[in-house]
C-alpha positions as CSV (number, residue, x, y, z in Angstrom):
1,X,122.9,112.8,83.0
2,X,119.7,114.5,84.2
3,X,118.9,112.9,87.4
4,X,115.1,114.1,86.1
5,X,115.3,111.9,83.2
6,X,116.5,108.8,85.4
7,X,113.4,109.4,87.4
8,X,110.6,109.5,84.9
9,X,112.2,106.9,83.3
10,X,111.6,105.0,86.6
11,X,108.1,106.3,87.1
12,X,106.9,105.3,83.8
13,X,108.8,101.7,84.6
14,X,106.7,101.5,88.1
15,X,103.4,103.8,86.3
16,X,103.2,100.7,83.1
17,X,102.8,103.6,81.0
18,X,103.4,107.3,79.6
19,X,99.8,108.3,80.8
20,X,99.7,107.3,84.2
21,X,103.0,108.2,84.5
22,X,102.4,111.8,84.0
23,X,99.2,111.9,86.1
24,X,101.8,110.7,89.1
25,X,104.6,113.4,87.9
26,X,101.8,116.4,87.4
27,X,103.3,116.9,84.3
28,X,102.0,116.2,80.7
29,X,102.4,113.3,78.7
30,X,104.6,115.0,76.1
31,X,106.9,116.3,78.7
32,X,107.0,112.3,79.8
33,X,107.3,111.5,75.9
34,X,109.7,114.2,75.8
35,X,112.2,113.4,78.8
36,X,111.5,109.5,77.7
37,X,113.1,110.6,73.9
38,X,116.0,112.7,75.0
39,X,117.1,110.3,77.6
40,X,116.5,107.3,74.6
41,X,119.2,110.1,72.6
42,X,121.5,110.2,75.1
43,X,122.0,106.8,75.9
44,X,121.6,106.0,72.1
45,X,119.3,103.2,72.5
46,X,115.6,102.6,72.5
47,X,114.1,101.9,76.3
48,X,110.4,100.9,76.2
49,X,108.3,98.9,73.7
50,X,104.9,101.0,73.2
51,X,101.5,99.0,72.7
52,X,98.0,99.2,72.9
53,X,98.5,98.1,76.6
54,X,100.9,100.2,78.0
55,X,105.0,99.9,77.8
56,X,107.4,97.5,78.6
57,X,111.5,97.9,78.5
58,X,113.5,96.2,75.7
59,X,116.5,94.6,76.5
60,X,118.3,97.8,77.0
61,X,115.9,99.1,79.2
62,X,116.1,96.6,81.1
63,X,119.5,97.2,81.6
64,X,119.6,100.9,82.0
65,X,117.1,99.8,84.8
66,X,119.2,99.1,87.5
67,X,121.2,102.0,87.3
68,X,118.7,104.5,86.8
69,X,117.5,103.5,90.1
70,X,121.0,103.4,91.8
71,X,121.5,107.0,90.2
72,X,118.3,108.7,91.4
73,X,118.8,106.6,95.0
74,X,121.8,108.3,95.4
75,X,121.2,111.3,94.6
76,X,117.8,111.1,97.2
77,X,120.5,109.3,99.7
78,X,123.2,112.6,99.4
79,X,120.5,115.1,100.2
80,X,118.8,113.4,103.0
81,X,122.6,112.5,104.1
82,X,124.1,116.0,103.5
83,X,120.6,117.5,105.6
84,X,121.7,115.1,108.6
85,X,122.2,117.4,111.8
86,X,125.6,116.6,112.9
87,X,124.5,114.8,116.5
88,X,123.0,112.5,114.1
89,X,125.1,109.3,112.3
90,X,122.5,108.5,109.9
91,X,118.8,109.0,109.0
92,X,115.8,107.1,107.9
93,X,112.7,107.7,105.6
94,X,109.5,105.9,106.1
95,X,106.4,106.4,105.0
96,X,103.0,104.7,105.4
97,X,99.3,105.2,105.2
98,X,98.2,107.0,107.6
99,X,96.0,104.0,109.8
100,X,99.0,101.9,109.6
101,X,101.1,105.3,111.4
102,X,98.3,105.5,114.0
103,X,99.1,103.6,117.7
104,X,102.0,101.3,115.0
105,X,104.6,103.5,113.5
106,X,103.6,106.2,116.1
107,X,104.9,104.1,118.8
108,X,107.9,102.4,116.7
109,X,108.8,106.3,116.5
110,X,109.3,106.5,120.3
111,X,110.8,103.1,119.9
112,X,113.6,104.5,117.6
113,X,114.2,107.6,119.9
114,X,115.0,105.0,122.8
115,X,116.7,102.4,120.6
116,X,118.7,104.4,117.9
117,X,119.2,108.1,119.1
118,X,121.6,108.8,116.8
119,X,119.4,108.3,113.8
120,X,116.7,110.6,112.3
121,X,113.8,109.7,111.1
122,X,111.9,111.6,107.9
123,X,108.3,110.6,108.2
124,X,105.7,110.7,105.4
125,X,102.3,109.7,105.2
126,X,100.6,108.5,101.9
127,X,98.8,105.5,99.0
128,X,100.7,102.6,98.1
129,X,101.3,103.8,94.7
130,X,103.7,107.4,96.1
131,X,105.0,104.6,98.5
132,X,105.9,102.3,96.0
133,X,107.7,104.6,94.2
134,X,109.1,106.4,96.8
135,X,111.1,102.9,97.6
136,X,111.8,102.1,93.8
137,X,113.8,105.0,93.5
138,X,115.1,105.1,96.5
139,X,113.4,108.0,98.6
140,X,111.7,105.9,101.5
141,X,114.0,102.9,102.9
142,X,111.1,101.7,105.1
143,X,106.9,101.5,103.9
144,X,103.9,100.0,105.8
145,X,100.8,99.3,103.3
146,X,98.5,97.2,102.9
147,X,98.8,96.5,99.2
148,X,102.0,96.4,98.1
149,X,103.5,95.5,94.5
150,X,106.5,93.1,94.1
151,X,109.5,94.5,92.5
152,X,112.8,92.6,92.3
153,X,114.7,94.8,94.0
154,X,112.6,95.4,97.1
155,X,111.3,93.1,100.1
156,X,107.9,92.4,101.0
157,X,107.0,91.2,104.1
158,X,104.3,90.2,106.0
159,X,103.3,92.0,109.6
160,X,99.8,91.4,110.6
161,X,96.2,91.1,109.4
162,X,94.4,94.4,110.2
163,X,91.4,93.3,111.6
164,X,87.9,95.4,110.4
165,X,84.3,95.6,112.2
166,X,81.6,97.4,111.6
167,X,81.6,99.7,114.6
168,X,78.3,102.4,115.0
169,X,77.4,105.4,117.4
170,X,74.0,104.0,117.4
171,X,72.4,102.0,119.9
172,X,70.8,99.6,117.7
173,X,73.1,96.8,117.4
174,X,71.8,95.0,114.3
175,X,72.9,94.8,110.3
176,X,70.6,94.0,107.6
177,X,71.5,93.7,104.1
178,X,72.5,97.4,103.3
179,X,74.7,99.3,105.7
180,X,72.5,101.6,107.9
181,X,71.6,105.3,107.4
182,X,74.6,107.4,108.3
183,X,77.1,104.6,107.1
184,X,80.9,105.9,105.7
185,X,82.7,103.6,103.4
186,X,86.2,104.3,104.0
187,X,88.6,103.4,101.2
188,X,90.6,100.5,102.6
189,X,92.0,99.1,99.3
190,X,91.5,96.5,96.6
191,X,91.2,93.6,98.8
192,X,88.7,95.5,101.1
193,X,86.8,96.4,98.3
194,X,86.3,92.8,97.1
195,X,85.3,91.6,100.7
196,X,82.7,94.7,101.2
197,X,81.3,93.6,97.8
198,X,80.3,89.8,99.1
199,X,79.1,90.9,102.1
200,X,77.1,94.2,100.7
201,X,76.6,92.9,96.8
202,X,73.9,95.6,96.6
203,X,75.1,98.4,98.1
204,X,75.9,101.1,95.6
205,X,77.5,103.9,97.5
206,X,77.5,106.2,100.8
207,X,77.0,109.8,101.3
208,X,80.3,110.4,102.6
209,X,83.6,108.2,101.4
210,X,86.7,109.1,102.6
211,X,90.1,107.7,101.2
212,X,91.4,108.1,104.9
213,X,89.9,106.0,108.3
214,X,90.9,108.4,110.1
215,X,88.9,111.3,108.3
216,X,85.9,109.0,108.1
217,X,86.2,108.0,112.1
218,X,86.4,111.5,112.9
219,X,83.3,112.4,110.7
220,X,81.0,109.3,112.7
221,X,82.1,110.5,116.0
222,X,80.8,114.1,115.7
223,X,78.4,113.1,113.1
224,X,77.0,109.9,113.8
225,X,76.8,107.1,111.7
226,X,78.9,103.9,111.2
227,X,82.0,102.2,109.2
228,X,84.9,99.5,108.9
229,X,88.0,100.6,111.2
230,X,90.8,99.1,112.6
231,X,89.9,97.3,115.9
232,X,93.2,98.6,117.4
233,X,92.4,102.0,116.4
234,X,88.8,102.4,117.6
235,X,89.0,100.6,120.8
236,X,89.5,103.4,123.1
237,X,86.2,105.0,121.9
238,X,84.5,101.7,122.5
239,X,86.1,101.8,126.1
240,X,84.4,105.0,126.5
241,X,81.5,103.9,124.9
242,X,81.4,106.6,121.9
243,X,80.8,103.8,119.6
244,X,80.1,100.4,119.3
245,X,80.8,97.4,117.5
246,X,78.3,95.3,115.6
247,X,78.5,91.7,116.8
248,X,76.9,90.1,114.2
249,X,78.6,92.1,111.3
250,X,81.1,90.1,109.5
251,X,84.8,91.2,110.5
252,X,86.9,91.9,107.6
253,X,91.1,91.5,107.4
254,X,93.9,93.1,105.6
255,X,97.5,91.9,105.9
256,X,99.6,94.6,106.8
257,X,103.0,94.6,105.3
258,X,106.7,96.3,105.7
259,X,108.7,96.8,102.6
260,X,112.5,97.6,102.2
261,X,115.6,97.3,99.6
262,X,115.9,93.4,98.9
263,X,120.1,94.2,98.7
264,X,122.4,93.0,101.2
265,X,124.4,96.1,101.6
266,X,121.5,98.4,102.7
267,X,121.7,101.2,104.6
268,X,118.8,100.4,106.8
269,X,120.0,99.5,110.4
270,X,118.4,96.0,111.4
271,X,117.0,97.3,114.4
272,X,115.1,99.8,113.0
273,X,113.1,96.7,111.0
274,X,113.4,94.3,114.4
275,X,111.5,97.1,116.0
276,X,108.4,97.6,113.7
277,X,107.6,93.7,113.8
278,X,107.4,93.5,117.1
279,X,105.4,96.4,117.8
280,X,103.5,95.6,115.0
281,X,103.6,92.0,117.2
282,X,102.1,93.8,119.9
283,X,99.4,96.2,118.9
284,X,97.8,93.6,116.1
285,X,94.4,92.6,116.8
286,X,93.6,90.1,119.1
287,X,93.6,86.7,116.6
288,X,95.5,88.9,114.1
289,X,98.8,86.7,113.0
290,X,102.2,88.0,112.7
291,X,104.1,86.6,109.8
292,X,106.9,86.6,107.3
293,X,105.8,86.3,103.7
């Protein structure tokens, strides 16, 4: 069987629908349709249920489930093993969004080198839909997000809460009821988006958004101007006094979470999950709480 057909019929499983499924696959949705029929041939069965509302798998679908996913996992598990430099015994993808890499995954990576020198480590940055899907079929063993879906075959636990300010380069220390002049709403998430709402109900957009805190921190500190970020990432600019942090803004949170295959006989080396939490442990927020979910 086409390993390709295994995976769209995967991504259209973790997408909800031909549509969206495409837009993830940069292809077009007769290609999906098309790879969806021919795999539905082959197997001689019919997979998804099509509606007004998207798909859902038939009885048979949800059988083929299971090992369409073990199929495209091991093929993504032979070419990250067979690409394993020989000092290496085993190797490790992990992806995350890129505030969750910065002073967290970072240092777990230095961790690794001192814990686990015979394993590699692949690391990818990106959204919690690639990372989701990246896991589902099998391409990333670890993820860090913040807004992570539940799928039966996958883990979800619970780190940290990420704690938010409003931090500023300006001198005047105050918030009224629109963020000031200057202000860059960084794209933290769902939940994030919900919280911003009560606070800001009539704020209707910023100049500059950026889908990365990184990009929008970078932007305020040779721009000026002001934004939500990640106490544990900002305070070494408020040590040197490039910005500052709003004490009467409202502080906003975001539980940070690691995900990894639910099954017993994963490949992923304890340790390698033992040392994310407690880092994670360590460079939380003051107040922030470590948890399992």
């Amino acid at each position: 069987m086409d390993t390709e057909l295994a995976r769209t019929f995967m991504m259209v499983v973790s997408a909800g629908n031909f549509i969206s499924a495409a837009e993830r696959l940069h292809v077009t949705q007769s290609t999906v349709s098309a790879r969806i029929r021919l795999l539905e041939e082959q197997l001689g069965c019919s997979l998804f249920i099509r509606n007004k509302a998207g798909t859902t798998l038939t009885a048979s679908g949800k059988q083929f489930q299971k090992h369409a996913a073990t199929l495209v996992r091991t093929v993504e598990r032979a070419r990250q093993d067979v690409g394993i430099p020989r000092r290496f015994r085993a190797s490790l993808t992990v992806g995350a969004r890129v505030g969750l890499w910065d002073r967290l995954l970072v240092d777990w990576l230095a961790w690794m080198a001192d814990r686990l020198p015979d394993t590699s480590v692949r690391a990818e940055i990106g959204f919690e839909d690639d990372l989701m899907f990246g896991l589902v079929e099998g391409r990333i063993d670890i993820a860090v997000m913040y807004a992570p879906q539940s799928r039966p075959s996958l883990k979800v636990e619970r780190l940290f809460d990420e704690q938010l300010v409003y931090a500023t380069t300006s001198r005047e220390l105050k918030l009224g009821p629109l963020p000031e002049d200057g202000y860059v709403f960084v794209d933290w998430g769902p939940d994030f988006y919900t919280q911003h709402s009560i606070i800001f109900p009539e704020f209707t957009g910023a100049r500059v958004t950026a889908s990365v805190g990184w990009l929008g921190l970078q932007h305020i500190l040779h721009s000026g101007g002001a934004g939500y970020f990640p106490m544990r990432s900002i305070r070494p600019y408020i040590e040197s006094g490039q910005i500052r942090v709003v004490p009467d803004a409202p502080q906003l949170h975001l539980p940070a979470y690691m995900v990894y295959p639910a099954a017993i006989e994963s490949d992923i080396p304890e340790p390698a999950l033992d040392g994310i939490r407690r880092i994670a442990v360590s460079m939380a927020s003051p107040g922030a709480i470590a948890a399992s979910a």
